[in-house]
DRENDO-1510 file (C-alpha; in Angstrom, 1 decimal, always signed):
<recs>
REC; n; res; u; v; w
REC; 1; UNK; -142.9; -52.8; +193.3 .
REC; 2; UNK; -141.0; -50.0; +195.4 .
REC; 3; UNK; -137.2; -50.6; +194.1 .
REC; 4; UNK; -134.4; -49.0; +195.2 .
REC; 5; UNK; -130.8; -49.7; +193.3 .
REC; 6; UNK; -128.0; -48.8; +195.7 .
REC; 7; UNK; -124.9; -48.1; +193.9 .
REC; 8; UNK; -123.3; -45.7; +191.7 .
REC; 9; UNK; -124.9; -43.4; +189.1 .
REC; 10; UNK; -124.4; -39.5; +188.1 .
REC; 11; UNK; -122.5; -37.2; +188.5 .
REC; 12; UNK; -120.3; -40.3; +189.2 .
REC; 13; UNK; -118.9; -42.1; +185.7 .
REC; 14; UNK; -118.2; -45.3; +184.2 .
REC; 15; UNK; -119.9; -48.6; +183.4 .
REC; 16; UNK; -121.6; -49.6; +186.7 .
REC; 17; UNK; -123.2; -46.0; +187.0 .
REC; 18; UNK; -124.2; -46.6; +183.7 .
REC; 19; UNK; -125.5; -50.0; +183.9 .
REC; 20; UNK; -127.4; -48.3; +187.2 .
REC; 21; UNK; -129.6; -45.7; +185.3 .
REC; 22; UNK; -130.2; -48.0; +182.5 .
REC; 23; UNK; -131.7; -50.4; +184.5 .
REC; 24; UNK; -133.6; -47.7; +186.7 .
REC; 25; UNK; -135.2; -46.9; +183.3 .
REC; 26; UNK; -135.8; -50.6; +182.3 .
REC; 27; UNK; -137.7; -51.2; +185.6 .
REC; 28; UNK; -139.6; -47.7; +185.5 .
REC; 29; UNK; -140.9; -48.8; +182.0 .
REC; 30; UNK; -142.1; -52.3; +183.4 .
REC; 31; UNK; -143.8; -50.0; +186.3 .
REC; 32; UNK; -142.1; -50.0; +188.7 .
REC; 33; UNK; -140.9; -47.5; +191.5 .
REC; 34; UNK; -137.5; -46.8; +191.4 .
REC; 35; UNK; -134.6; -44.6; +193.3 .
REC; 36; UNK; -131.2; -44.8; +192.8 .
REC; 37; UNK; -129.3; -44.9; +196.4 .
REC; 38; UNK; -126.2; -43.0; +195.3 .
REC; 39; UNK; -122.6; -42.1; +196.7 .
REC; 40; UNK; -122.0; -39.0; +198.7 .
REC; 41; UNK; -118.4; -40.5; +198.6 .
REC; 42; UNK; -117.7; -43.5; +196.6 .
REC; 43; UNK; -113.7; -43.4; +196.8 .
REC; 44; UNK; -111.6; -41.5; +199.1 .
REC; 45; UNK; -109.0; -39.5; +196.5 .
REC; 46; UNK; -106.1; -41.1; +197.3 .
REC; 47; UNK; -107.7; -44.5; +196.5 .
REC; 48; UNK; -109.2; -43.2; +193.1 .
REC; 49; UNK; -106.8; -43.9; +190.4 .
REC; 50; UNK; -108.0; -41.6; +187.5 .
REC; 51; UNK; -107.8; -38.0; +187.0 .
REC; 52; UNK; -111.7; -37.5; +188.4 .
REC; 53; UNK; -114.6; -39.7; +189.7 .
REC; 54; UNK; -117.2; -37.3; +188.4 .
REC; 55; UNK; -118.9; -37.0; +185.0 .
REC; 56; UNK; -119.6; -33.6; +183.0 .
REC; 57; UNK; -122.7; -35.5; +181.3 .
REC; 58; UNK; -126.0; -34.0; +182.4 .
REC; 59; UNK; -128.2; -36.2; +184.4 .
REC; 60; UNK; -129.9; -38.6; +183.5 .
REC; 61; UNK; -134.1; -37.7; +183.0 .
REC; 62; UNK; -136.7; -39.1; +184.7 .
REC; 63; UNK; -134.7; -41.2; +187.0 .
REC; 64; UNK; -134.7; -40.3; +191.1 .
REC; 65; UNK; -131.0; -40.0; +192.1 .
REC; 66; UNK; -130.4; -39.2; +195.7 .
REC; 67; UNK; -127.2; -39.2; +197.4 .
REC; 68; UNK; -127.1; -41.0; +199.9 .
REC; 69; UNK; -123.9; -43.4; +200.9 .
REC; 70; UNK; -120.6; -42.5; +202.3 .
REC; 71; UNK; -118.7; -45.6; +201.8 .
REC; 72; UNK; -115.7; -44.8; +204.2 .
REC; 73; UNK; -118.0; -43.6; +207.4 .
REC; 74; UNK; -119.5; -46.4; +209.6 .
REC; 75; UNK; -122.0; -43.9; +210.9 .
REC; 76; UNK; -123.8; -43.0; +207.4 .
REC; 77; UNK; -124.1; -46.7; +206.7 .
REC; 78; UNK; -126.1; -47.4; +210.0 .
REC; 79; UNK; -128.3; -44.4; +209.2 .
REC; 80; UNK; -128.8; -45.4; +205.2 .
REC; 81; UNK; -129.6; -48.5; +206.5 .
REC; 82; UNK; -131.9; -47.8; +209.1 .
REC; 83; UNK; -133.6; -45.0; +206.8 .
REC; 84; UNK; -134.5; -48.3; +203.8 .
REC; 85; UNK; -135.4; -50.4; +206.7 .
REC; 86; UNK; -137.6; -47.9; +207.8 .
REC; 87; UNK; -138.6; -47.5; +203.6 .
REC; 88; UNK; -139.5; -50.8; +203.7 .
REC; 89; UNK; -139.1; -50.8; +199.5 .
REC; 90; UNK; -139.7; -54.6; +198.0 .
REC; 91; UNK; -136.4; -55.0; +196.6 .
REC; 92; UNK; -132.9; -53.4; +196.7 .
REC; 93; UNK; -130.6; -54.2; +193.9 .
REC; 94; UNK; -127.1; -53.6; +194.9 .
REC; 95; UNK; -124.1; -54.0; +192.6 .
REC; 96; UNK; -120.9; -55.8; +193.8 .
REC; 97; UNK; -117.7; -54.6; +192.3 .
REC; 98; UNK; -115.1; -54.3; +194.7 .
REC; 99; UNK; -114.3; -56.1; +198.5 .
REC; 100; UNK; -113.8; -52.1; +199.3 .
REC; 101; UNK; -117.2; -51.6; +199.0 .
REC; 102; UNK; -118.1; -54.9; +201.3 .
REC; 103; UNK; -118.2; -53.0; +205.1 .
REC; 104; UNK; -120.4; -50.1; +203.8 .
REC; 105; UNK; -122.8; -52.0; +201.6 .
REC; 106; UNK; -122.8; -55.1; +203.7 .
REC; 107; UNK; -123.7; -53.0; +206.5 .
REC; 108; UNK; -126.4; -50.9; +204.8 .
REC; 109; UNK; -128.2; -54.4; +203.1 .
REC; 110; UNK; -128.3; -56.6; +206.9 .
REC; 111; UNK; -130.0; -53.1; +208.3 .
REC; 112; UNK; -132.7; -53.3; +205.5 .
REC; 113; UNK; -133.6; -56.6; +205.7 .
REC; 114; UNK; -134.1; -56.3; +209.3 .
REC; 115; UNK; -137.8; -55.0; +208.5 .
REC; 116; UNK; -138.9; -58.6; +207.5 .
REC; 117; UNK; -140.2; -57.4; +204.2 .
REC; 118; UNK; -137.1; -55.7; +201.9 .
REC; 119; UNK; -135.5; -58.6; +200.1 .
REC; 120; UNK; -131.9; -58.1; +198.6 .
REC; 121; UNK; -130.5; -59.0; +195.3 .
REC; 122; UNK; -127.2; -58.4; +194.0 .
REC; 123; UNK; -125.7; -58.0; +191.0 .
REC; 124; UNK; -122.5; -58.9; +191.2 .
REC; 125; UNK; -120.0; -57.7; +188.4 .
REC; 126; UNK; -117.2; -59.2; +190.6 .
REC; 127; UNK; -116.5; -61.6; +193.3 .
REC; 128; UNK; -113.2; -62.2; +193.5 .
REC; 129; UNK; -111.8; -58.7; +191.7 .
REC; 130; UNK; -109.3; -58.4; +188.9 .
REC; 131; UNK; -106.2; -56.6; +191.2 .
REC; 132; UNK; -106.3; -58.4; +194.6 .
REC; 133; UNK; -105.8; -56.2; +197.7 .
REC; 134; UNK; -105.3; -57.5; +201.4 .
REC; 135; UNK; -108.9; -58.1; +203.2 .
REC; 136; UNK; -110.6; -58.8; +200.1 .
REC; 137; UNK; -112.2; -61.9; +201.4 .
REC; 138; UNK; -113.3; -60.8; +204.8 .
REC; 139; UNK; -115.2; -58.0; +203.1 .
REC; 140; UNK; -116.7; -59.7; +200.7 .
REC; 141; UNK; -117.8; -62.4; +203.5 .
REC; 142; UNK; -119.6; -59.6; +205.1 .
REC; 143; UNK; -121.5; -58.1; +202.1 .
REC; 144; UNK; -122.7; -61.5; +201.1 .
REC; 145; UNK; -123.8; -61.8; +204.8 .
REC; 146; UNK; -126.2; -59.1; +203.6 .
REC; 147; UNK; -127.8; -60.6; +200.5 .
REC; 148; UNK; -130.9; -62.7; +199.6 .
REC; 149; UNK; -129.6; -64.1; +196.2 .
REC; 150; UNK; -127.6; -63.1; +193.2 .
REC; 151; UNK; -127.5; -62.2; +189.7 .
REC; 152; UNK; -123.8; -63.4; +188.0 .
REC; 153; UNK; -123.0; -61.3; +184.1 .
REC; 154; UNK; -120.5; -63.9; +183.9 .
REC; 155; UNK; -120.1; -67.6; +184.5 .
REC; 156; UNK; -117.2; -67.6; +186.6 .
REC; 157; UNK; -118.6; -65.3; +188.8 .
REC; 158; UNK; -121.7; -67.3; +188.8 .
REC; 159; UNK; -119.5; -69.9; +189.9 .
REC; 160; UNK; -117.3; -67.8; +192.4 .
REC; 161; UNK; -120.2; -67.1; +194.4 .
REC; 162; UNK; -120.3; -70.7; +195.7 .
REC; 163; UNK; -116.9; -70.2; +197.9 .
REC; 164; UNK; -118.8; -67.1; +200.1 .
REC; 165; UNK; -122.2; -68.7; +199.9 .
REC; 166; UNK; -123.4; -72.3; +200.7 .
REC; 167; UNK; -126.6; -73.0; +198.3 .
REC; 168; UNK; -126.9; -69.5; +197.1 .
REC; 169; UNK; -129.7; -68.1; +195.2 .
REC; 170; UNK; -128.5; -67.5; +192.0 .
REC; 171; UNK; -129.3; -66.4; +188.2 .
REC; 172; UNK; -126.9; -66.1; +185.2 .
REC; 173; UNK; -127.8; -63.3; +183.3 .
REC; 174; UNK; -125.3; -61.9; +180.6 .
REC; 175; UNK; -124.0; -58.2; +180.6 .
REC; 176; UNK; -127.0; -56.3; +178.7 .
REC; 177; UNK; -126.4; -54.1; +175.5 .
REC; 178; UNK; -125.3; -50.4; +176.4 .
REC; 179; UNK; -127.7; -49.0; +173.6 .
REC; 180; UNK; -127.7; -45.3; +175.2 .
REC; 181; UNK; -124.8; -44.3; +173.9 .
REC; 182; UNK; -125.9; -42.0; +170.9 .
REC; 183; UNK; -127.6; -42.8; +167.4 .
REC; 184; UNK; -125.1; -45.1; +164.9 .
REC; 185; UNK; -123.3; -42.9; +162.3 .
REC; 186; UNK; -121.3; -43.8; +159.2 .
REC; 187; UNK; -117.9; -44.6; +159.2 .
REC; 188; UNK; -117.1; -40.9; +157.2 .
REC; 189; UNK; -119.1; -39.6; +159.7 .
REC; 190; UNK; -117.5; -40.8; +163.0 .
REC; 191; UNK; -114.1; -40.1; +161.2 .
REC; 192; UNK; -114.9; -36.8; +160.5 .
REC; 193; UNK; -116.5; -36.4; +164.4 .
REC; 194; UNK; -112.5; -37.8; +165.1 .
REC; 195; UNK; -110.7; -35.7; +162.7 .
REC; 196; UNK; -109.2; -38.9; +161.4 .
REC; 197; UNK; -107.4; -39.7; +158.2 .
REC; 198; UNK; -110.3; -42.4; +155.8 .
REC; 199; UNK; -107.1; -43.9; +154.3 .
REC; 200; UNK; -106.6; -46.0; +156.7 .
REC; 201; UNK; -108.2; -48.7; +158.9 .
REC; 202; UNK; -109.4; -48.4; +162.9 .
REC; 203; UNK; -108.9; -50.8; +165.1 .
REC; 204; UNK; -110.6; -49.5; +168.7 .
REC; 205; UNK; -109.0; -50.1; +172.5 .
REC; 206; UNK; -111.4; -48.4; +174.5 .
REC; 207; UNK; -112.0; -48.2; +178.5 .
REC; 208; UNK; -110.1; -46.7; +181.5 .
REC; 209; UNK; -106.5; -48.6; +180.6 .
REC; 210; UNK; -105.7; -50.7; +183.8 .
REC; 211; UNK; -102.9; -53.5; +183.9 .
REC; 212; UNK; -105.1; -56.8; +183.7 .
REC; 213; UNK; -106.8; -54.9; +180.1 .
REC; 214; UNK; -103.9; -56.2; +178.4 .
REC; 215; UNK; -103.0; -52.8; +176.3 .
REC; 216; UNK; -99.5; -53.4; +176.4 .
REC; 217; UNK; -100.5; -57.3; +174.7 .
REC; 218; UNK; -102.0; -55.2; +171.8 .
REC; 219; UNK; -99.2; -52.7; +171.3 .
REC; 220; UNK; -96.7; -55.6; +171.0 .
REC; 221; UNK; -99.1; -56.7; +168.8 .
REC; 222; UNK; -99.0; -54.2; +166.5 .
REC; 223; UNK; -95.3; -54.4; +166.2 .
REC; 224; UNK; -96.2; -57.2; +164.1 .
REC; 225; UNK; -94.5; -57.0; +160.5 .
REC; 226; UNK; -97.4; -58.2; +159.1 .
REC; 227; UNK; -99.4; -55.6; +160.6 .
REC; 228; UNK; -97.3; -52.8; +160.1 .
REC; 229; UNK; -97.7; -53.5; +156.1 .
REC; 230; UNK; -101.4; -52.8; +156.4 .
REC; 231; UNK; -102.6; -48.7; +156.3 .
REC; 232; UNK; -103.8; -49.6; +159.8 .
REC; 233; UNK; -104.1; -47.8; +162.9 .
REC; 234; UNK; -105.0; -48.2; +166.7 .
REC; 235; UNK; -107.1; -45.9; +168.2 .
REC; 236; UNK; -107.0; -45.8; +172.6 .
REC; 237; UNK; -110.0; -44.5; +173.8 .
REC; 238; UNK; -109.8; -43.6; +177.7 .
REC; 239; UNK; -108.1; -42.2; +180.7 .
REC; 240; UNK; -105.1; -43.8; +182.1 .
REC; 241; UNK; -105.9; -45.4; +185.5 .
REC; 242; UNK; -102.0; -47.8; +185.1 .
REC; 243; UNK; -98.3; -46.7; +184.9 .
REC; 244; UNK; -98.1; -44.3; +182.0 .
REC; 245; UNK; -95.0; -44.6; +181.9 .
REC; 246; UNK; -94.8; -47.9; +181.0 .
REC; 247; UNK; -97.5; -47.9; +178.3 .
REC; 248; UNK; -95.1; -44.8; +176.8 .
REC; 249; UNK; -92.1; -46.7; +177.4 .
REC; 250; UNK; -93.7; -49.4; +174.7 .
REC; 251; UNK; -95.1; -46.8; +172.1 .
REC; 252; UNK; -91.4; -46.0; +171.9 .
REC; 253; UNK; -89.8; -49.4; +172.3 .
REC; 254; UNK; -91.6; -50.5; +169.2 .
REC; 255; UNK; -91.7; -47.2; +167.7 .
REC; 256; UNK; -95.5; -46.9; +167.2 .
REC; 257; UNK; -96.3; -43.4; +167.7 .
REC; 258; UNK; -97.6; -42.3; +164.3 .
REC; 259; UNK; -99.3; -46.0; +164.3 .
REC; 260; UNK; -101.8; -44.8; +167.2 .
REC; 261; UNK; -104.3; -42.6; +167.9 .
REC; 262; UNK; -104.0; -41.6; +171.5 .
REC; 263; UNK; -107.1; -40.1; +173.3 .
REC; 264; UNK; -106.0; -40.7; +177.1 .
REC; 265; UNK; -108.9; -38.7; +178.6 .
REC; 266; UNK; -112.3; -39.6; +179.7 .
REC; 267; UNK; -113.8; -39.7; +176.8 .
REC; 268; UNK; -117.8; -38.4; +177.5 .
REC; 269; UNK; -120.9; -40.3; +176.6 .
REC; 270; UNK; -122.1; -38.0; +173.6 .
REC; 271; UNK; -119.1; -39.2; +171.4 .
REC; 272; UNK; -118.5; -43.0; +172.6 .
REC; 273; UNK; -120.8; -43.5; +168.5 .
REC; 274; UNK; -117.7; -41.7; +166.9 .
REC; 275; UNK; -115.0; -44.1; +168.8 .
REC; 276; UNK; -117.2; -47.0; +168.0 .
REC; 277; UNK; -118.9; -46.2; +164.4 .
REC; 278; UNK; -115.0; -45.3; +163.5 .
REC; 279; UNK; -113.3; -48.6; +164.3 .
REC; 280; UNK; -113.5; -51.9; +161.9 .
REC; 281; UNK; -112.7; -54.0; +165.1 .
REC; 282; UNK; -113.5; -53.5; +168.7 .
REC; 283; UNK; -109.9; -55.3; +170.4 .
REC; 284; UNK; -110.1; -56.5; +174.2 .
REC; 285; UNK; -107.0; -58.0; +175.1 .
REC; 286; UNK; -107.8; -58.5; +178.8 .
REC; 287; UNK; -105.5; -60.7; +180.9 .
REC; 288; UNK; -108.0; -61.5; +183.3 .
REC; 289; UNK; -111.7; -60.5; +183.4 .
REC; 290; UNK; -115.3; -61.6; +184.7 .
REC; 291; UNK; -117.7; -59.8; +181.8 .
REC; 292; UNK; -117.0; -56.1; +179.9 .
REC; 293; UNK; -119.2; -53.2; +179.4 .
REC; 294; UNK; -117.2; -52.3; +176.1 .
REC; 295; UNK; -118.4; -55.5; +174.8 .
REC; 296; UNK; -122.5; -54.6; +175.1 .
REC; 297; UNK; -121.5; -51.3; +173.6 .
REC; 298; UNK; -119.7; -53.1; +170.9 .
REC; 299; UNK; -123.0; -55.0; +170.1 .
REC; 300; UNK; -125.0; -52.4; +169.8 .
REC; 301; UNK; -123.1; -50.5; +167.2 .
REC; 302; UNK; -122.7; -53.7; +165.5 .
REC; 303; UNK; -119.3; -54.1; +165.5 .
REC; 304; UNK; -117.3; -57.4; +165.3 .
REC; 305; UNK; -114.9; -57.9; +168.6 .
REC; 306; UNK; -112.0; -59.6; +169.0 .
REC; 307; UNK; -111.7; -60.7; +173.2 .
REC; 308; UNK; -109.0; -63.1; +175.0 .
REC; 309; UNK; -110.2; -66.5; +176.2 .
REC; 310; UNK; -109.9; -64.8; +180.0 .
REC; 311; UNK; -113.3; -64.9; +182.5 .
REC; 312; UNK; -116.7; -64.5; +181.2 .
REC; 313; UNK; -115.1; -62.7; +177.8 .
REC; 314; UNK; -115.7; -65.6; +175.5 .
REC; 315; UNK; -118.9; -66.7; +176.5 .
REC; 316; UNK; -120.6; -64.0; +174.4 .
REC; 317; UNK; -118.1; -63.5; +171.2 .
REC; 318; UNK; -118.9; -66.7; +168.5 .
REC; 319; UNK; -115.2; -67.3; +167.7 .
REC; 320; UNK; -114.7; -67.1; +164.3 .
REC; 321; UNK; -118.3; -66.1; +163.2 .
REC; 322; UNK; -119.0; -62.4; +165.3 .
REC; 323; UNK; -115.0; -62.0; +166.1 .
REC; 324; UNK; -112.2; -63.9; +167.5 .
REC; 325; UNK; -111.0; -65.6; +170.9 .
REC; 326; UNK; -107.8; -66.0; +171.2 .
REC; 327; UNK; -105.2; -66.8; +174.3 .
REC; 328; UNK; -104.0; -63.7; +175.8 .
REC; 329; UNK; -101.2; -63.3; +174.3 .
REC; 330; UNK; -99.4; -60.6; +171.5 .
REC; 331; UNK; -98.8; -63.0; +168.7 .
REC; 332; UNK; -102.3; -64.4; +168.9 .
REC; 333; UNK; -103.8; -61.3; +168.9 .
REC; 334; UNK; -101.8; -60.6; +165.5 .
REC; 335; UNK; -102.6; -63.3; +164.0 .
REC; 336; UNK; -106.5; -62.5; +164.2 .
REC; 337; UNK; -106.3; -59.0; +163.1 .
REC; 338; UNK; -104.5; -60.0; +160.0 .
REC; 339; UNK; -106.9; -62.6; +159.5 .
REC; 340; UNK; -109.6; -60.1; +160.1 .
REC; 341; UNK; -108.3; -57.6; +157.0 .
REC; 342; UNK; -106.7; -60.6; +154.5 .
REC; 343; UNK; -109.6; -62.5; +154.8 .
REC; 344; UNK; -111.9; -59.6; +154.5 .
REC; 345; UNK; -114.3; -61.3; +157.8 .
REC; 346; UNK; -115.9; -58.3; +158.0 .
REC; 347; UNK; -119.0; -58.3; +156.2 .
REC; 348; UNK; -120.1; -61.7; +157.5 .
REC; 349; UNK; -119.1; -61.0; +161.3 .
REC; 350; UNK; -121.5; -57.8; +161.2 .
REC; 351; UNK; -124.2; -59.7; +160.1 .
REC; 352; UNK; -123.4; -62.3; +162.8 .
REC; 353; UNK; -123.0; -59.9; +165.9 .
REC; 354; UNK; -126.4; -58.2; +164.2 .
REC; 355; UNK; -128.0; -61.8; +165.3 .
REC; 356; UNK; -126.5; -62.4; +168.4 .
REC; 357; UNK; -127.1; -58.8; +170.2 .
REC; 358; UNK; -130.6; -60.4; +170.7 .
REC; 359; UNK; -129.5; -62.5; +173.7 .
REC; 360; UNK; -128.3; -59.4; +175.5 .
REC; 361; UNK; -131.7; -57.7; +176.3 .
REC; 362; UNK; -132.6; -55.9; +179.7 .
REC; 363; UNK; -135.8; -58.2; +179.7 .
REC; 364; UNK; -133.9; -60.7; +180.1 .
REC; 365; UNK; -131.7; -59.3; +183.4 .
REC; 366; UNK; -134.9; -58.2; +185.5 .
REC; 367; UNK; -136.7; -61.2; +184.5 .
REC; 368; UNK; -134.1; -62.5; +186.4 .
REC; 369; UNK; -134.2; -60.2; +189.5 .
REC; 370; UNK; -137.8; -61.3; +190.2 .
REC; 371; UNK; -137.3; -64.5; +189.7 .
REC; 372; UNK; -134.9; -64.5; +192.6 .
REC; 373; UNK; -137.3; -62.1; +194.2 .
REC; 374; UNK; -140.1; -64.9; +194.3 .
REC; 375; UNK; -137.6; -67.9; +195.2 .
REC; 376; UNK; -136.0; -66.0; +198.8 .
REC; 377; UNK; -137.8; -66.7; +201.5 .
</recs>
């Protein structure tokens, strides 16, 4: 088939770009003919919490990246879209993130399909997002206006589709396992890679740190007497994209500054395997979420995972056999770690994850794409 994936990818960062190339590769080794319809502008600046949309990692080989989309001008979006209508490529695979996005690539999807031949799927990673905004229903009305069917990496989205959509075509297909993130290296070496102190034990936060992540559930937390008594500390592992301020305000409330090792910049895809291969305990205290990219990386490097009982977080984490769900709160959070370390869970919860990281394959996700593909009319 001729594929085209319109979303994000290099030079822009973070999980969806990611997710993007991966699957362009995925689909290119199942033969396939695949471009990635890129940004030209994904975010106005002002709009763009974080220091920088761009990457420094090199580009990815092999994959056709063209810039294309200009998601804040109405004229771009009728010429992208008239340019894939003309095209005429068999499938477009669009990711859904954010209602902002809705106009632009609802607009760009109902030209497309105007040929009578493209068919489009999306991949939704959200339907109703995590930090609701004014209009985000009427722009998510008009993307889905622009769809054939669906692919859900969570089951509440899967459900969520069904208030913009009557009898949707749909597929649940879980988040796939990141496993391009570098080889996995020992403990010493990822601590030396770190410049980190082996006496003690790593618990890993890692992602841009937004308010619904819950970091401020795991730094009361670690207030915890019971952790404090344990040669353990937290590392936070990405850029700031919340109030600073109020994050610093609690490292100094609870006094927890030489309990934590901050690295609050983007941290580049050549040393996620130190963050990862370092840390005993991947911790995602989220207050609200659909699925997580830090989870799939987690799998890969085979590390046990403790996730809140929040969205689409515990479907993939066996509680109490590959890591822990707990509520989203600070004491429950405790309570696992020290369980985690007392009860020395370890061992057995690496073997577990090492079993259940089968489930996440890329297989699996287009399997689903085409089967969506063969169901639209």
């Amino acid at each position: 088939m001729r594929i085209v994936i319109l979303g994000p990818a290099n030079p822009y960062r973070g999980g969806i770009a990611a997710l993007n190339e991966r699957l362009a590769v995925e689909l290119q080794q199942e033969g396939h003919e695949v471009t990635i319809f890129n940004f030209t502008v994904q975010y106005p600046g002002f709009l763009f919490p974080g220091k920088t949309q761009y990457t420094d990692d090199a580009a990815p080989v092999g994959i056709e990246i063209v810039r294309k989309v200009n998601s804040v001008n109405p004229l771009n979006w009728i010429k992208v879209g008239c340019e894939l209508r003309r095209m005429k490529p068999d499938l477009v695979i669009v990711r859904y993130w954010l209602p902002f996005m809705g106009p632009s690539l609802g607009t760009i999807c109902r030209l497309a399909r105007r040929n009578r031949h493209t068919k489009v799927v999306c991949i939704a990673d959200n339907i109703i997002p995590h930090e609701k905004r004014p209009g985000d229903r009427v722009f998510t009305r008009w993307f889905v206006g622009g769809v054939d069917g669906f692919i859900a990496m969570s089951k509440e989205v899967y459900k969520e589709i069904d208030l913009f959509v009557r009898h949707p075509v749909k597929r649940f297909a879980p988040h796939p396992i990141y496993d391009h993130y570098g080889k996995k290296i020992s403990r010493e070496e990822a601590l030396a890679c770190l410049h980190l102190d082996g006496d003690f034990r790593y618990l890993l936060f890692f992602g841009f740190i937004r308010d619904y992540k819950g970091l401020d559930l795991l730094l009361m937390a670690m207030d915890d007497k019971r952790l404090r008594a344990l040669p353990l500390k937290l590392i936070v592992a990405g850029e700031y994209y919340g109030n600073q301020m109020y994050y610093e305000s609690l490292i100094e409330q609870y006094q927890l500054k030489g309990r934590l090792v901050m690295h609050t910049d983007y941290i580049p895809s050549d040393r996620i395997n130190c963050y990862f291969c370092a840390a005993d305990l991947i911790v995602q205290p989220y207050k609200s979420a659909t699925q997580s990219g830090v989870t799939q990386i987690g799998y890969y490097f085979d590390k046990p995972m403790l996730v809140t009982q929040v969205g689409g977080l515990s479907e993939i984490i066996a509680d109490g056999k590959s890591g822990y769900v707990v509520p989203p709160e600070s004491k429950a959070i405790a309570d696992a770690i020290v369980d985690f370390y007392k009860a020395g869970r370890e061992a057995a919860f690496v073997e577990e994850t090492r079993k259940l990281k089968r489930n996440f394959s890329w297989g699996n996700l287009t399997e689903k794409l085409f089967e969506i593909y063969n169901e639209v009319k």
